[in-house]
C-alpha angles and dihedrals in degrees: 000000000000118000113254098227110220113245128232087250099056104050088045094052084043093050085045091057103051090048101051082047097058091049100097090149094039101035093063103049123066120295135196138192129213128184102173094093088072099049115100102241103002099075097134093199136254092309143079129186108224101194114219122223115274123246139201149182133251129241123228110204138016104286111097116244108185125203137211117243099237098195113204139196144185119211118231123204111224095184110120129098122196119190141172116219120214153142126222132160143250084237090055085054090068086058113108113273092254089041085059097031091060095034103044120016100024089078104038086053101040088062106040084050090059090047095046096046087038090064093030085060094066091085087090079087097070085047110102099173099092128168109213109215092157113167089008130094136250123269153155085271091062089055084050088047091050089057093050089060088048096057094046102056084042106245113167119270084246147087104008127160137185119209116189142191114241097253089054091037094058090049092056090050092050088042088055105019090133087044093073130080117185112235115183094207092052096040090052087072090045104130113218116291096012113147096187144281121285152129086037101313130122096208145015121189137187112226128176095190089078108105135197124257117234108209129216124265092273120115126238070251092047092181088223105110125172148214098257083191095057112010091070124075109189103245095014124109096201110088121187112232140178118267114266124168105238130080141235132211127214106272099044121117141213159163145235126209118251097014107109132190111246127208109283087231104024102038089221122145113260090197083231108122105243108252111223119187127212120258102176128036108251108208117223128303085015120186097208138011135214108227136165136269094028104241110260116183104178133029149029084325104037113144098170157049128199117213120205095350117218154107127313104026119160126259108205128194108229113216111358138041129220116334085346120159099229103203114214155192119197114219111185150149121254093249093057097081138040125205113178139187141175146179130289122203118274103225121225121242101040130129085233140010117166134161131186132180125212129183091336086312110125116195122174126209120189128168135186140183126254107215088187093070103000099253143143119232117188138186136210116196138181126177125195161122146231134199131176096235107176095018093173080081090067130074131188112224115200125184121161099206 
């Protein structure tokens, strides 16, 4: 009986499938496709504008008071290509499709899938909501917790999804281990790594590609204080501080005395101190520092309000002190990131080029033939980019035991 060769179709879906599978980070936030960048003459560059939802403010009375749309937008990079390198034969292409499938693609995939979520991961930086559970461990208090900051900050009731690290992970499970039944429907559409689905989340996933952050040389007291009168300018992330001596790294997060978070729709104070984080490493005895969201304290888009405005008023560091690995889960909603890709040119003359597309995910196979030694190599290649882009969906979790 004649071997059945496999087809490029076939290898690349199946490519495609085990790496949407192993995305357990990327495959639950939003995710969009773009195939302009493989149309001659229509490549629209490295950057997209996601447009954010409009807001507005509420009239009190019966005189009308209108109101321009302000439409806004964040840019997001799509500049980075990921590939796996690899040879394999004419003679490997008569193997079984699952032969094929574990020997040959499972661990190129498998590799080029960690590097791709670990960097997407990253994006915890641009996330400011952060529960300090410093010195404590972690429980099932600290995933309600994580749903708390969510609803307040009005992310939708689904879907949410917690992704922890291992050591936060085994304590969960230790935490709920009688609050789990095993099902074997609902476990057959388990991605890798999912523990279950609780405290109002739809999923809740191990990943070992979360990584702590390690924070800058300031203290939880960082000894730098403002003029909450002047240092802060409404709709601008750059705040004007007085000079420490410490520094902070992009990820950290603080607080200032007297500025308060608001309600996202009422614009009334909540009494919680707004949490900023850093989005530009600062250098010892700095004399501002770039932070996100950029304080608003009037408007559609007000986030904030400042009590008693004045000088001296205290910066303090959330979660970690100086130099501290802050060890951390991420809880959000699926709007709060972006991961995009889109296609890259298939080139002419080659033994293979393929390119499938799953679940707004584009990967590209090409292989060619080596006349030198007879071989085969072949490429994988993804290119995309990520954003937070309402970061106010998102919250850090960080417990130390």
């Amino acid at each position: 009986m004649a071997n059945t060769i496999l087809t490029p179709t076939q290898v690349t879906r199946e490519v495609a499938r085990i790496l949407h599978q192993k995305l357990n980070f990327i495959g639950r936030v939003d995710r969009q496709y773009d195939d302009s960048y493989a149309k001659t003459g229509a490549k629209i560059g490295d950057t997209l504008k996601v447009r954010l939802p409009n807001e507005y403010t509420v009239r009190t009375g019966i005189n009308m008071a209108a109101q321009n749309t302000t439409e806004t937008s964040v840019d997001l990079v799509m500049s980075t290509v990921k590939g796996v390198d690899m040879n394999f034969t004419s003679l490997e292409l008569a193997l079984s499709l699952d032969d094929f499938s574990t020997r040959i693609i499972e661990p190129a995939v498998s590799v080029l899938a960690a590097n791709i979520e670990a960097d997407a991961l990253n994006m915890y930086k641009q996330v400011y909501n952060l529960y300090d559970g410093d010195a404590a461990a972690f429980s099932f208090t600290s995933v309600s917790t994580a749903r708390q900051l969510l609803t307040d900050n009005l992310a939708p009731l689904s879907p949410r999804t917690m992704t922890m690290n291992t050591g936060h992970a085994t304590k969960f499970m230790i935490d709920t281990k009688g609050l789990f039944h095993e099902s074997e429907k609902i476990s057959a559409q388990y991605r890798e790594g999912k523990i279950g689905k609780t405290a109002g989340f739809d999923g809740i996933y191990e990943n070992t590609l979360l990584v702590p952050h390690t924070t800058g040389t300031a203290a939880k007291t960082t000894g730098y204080d403002m003029n909450t009168s002047t240092g802060i300018t409404s709709g601008s992330g750059t705040l004007v501080i007085a000079t420490g001596t410490t520094s902070f790294l992009i990820g950290d997060v603080v607080t200032i005395a007297g500025v308060n978070r608001v309600h996202p729709e009422t614009k009334v104070s909540t009494g919680v101190a707004q949490q900023f984080v850093v989005t530009a490493d600062s250098g010892t005895s700095a004399t501002s520092l770039s932070v996100s969201p950029a304080p608003t304290t009037s408007g559609a888009r007000q986030n904030v309000t400042i009590v008693s405005a004045g000088a001296s008023k205290a910066i303090t560091k959330v979660g970690a002190g100086a130099s501290e690995t802050l060890t951390q889960s991420l809880a959000f909603h699926k709007d709060a990131f972006a991961f995009v890709t889109a296609d890259l040119p298939l080139p002419d003359g080659v033994d293979w080029a393929k390119r499938e597309v799953v679940d707004g995910i584009s990967i590209s196979l090409v292989r060619d033939f080596q006349i030198s030694d007879r071989s085969f190599p072949c490429r994988l290649d993804v290119l995309y980019g990520y954003k937070a882009i309402r970061p106010q969906l998102a919250a850090r979790i960080h417990n130390d035991g």
